[in-house]
N, C-alpha and C positions, 0 to 999 in steps of 0.2 A: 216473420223474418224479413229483414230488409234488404233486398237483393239488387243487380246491376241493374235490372231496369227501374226497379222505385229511385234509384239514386239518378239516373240520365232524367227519368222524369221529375226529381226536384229539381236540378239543376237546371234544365230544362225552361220549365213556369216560374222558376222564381227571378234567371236575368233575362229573360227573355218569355212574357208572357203575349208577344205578341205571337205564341202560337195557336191561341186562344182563339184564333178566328173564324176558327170552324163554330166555336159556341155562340160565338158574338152573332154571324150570319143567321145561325137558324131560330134565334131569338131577337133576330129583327133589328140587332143593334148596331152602331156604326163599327167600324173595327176597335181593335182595341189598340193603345197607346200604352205605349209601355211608362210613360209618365204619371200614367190616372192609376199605377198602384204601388204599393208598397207592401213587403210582405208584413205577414204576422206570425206570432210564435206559433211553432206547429201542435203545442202541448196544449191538448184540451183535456186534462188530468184535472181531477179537484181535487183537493187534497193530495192523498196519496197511496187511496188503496189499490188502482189499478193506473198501470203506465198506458195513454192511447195517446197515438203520436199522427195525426195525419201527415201526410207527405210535404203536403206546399199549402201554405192561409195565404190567401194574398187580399188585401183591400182593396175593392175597385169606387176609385173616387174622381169619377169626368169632374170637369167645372159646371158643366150640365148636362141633367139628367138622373137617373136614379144609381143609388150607392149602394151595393153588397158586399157580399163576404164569398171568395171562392175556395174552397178547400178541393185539392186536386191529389187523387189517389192512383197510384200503378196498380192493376191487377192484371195476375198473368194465368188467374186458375178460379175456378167459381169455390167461394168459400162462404157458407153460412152462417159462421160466426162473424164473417167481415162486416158481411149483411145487419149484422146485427149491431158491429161499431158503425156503420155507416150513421145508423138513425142516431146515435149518442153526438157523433161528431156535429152531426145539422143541428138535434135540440141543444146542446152546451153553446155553440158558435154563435147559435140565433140570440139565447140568452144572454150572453156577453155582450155581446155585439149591438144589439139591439137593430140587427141587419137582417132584411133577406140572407139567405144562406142561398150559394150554388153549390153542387158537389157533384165535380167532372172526375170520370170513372176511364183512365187512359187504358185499355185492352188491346193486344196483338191478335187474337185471332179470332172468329166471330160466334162461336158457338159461348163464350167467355163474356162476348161483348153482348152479347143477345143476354143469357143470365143478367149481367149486372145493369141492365136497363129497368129492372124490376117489374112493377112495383114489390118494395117490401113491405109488407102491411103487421100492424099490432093492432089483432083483432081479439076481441071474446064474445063468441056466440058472433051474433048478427052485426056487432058492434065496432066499429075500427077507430081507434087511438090515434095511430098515427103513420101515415103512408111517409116513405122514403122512396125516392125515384129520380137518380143520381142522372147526369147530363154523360154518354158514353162516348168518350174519342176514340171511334176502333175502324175497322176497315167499310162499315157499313156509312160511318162519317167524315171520316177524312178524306179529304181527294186524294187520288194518285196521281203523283207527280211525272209530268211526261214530259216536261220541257228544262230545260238548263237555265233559259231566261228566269223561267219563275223562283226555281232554287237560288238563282243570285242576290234577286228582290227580296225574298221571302227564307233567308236559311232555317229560321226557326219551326218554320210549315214543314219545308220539304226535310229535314231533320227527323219532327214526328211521324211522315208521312211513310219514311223509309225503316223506321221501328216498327209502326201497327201496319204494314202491310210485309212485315218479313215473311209470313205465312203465305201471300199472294202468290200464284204458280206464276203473274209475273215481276216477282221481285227483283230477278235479275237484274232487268231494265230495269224496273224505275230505281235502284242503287246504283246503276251506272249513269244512268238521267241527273240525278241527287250528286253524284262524285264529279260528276264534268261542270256540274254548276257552283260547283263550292271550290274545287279549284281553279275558280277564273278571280275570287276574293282573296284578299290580303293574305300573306301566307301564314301569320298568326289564326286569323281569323280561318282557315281552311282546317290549321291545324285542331284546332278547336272545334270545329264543327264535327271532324269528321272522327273523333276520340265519342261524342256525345253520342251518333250513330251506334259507334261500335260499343258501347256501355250498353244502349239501349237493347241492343238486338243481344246481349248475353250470352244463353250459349245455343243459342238457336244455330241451326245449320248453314242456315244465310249468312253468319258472323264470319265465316270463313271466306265466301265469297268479298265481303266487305273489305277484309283486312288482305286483299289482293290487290285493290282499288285504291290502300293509303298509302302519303307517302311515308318518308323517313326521316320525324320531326318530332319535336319531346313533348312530352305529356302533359297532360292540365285536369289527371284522373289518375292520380296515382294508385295503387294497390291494386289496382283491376286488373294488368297485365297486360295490354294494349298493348298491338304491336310500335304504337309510339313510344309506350314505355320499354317496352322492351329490347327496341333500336337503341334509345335513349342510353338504358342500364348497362349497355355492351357496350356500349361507346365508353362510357361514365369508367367502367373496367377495363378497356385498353388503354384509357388517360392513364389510369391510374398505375398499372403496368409498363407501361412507358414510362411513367415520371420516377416509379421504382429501379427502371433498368435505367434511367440515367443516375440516380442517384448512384447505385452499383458500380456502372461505368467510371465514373469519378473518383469512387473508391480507391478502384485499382487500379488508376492511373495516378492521384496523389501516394500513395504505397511505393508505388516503380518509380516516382519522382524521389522522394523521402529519402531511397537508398543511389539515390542515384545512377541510379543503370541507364542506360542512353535509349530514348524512346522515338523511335523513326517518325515521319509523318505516314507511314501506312500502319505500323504498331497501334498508334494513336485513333488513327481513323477506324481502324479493324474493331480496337475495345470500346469506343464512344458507342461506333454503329450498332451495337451489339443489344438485340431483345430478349435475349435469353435468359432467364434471370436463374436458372438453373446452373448455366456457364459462366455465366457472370458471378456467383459465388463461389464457383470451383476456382475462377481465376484470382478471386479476393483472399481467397484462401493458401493459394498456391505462389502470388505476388511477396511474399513475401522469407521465402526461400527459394526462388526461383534464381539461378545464377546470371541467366540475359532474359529479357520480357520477351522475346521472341520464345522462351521456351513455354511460354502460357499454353500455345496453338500446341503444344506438342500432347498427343493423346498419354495419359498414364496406364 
């Protein structure tokens, strides 16, 4: 099943794979450039007898040096059958591809990220097939983020960093390190970041503390519920009730024209000003057997 954080982590690696740095680092490579990839389709189905979808293919292709394939996966739980798509995803990807395969294994907490470090082997008897042993971005690899300068440099790091260390006894600070660094960026660009956070951390308990931290700005992760979205939604429905009770308003003020009954400027101002849209149908209602428009206000 494909849950909030597999989707924060596609979105994640695929505009932004420069969070990949932690893999680059311990594999001795320069960082990575988010121009030296492109993605690939996540479907490594053949045919069509079983659906296996990884999260993010991405190409990594420097102008020099060597050229792979990285498929990047969310796990939030140790699962033995994943283990087992794991190896299908490296052997189909490598065949295709005719590339080295990586396969980064993004985990939250560390007993998850110890598990999917592997090795998974296919063995019989004495004999092994074929070892899987997936590259793991979890709390034992990511840095934690302690400075705000870095977070501004680096959204994409301290982004991840503030997802796989939600479990950290100290995540408090580094979400609050991660929020004071991302709102000193573009206020599109903050808004963005700080939706990818709160998707990422799901419904972990730290999700709460996060969404104390954002501001009140509209969403770039719809259906999730984020408090961007859902600042957004409430606003989106008082527009909309507002544009309601004016249309109302005008109603029953063209009605009180119509018959011509003489309309004050405080009549006027009192029915425009008016959000109620409950009294504002009672007066639309009543506008038109009323003897003076002053009698609207009068309670029945």
């Amino acid at each position: 099943m494909v849950t909030a954080t597999h989707e924060a982590s596609h979105r994640l690696f695929q505009e932004h794979p420069e969070a990949l740095t932690p893999v680059f680092e311990a594999l001795g490579l320069p960082p990575p450039v988010k121009t030296d990839f492109h993605e690939l389709s996540p479907d490594v189905t053949e045919i069509r007898p079983v659906e296996r979808r990884a999260v993010t293919v991405l190409m990594f292709e420097p102008d020099m040096g060597e050229h792979f394939v990285l498929a990047v996966e969310a796990q939030t739980k140790k699962d033995p059958d994943k283990a087992k798509n794991w190896a299908y995803y490296v052997a189909y990807l490598r065949a295709k591809y005719d590339l080295p395969v990586l396969l980064v294994v993004v985990c939250r907490d560390r007993s998850t990220a110890t598990w999917a470090t592997g090795p998974f082997e296919s063995t019989v008897g004495p004999w092994t097939s074929q070892v899987t042993r997936p590259f793991v971005l979890g709390p034992q690899t990511v840095p934690e983020i302690t400075s705000a300068a870095v977070v501004a440099q680096q959204p994409a790091l301290a982004a991840l960093s503030a997802i796989v260390h939600s479990q950290n006894p100290r995540a408090a600070a580094i979400l609050e390190t991660v929020a004071r660094g991302l709102v000193s960026l573009e206020p599109d660009t903050t808004k963005y970041w700080f939706e990818v956070v709160e998707v990422g951390l799901e419904s972990t308990p730290t999700r709460k503390n996060w969404r104390q931290l954002m501001q009140n700005v509209v969403t770039h992760f719809p259906g999730h519920r984020t408090l961007f979205e859902e600042k957004y939604l409430e606003g989106k429905a008082e527009g909309k009730a507002e544009g309601e009770a004016r249309g109302e308003a005008k109603g029953v003020l063209r009605v009180l024209e119509v018959r011509g009954l003489p309309l004050t400027d405080d009549v006027r101002q009192r029915i425009a000003g008016c959000t109620d849209l409950d009294r504002l149908n009672d007066w639309l209602d009543r506008s038109g057997t009323v003897e003076r428009a002053e009698d609207l206000f009068t309670e029945q």
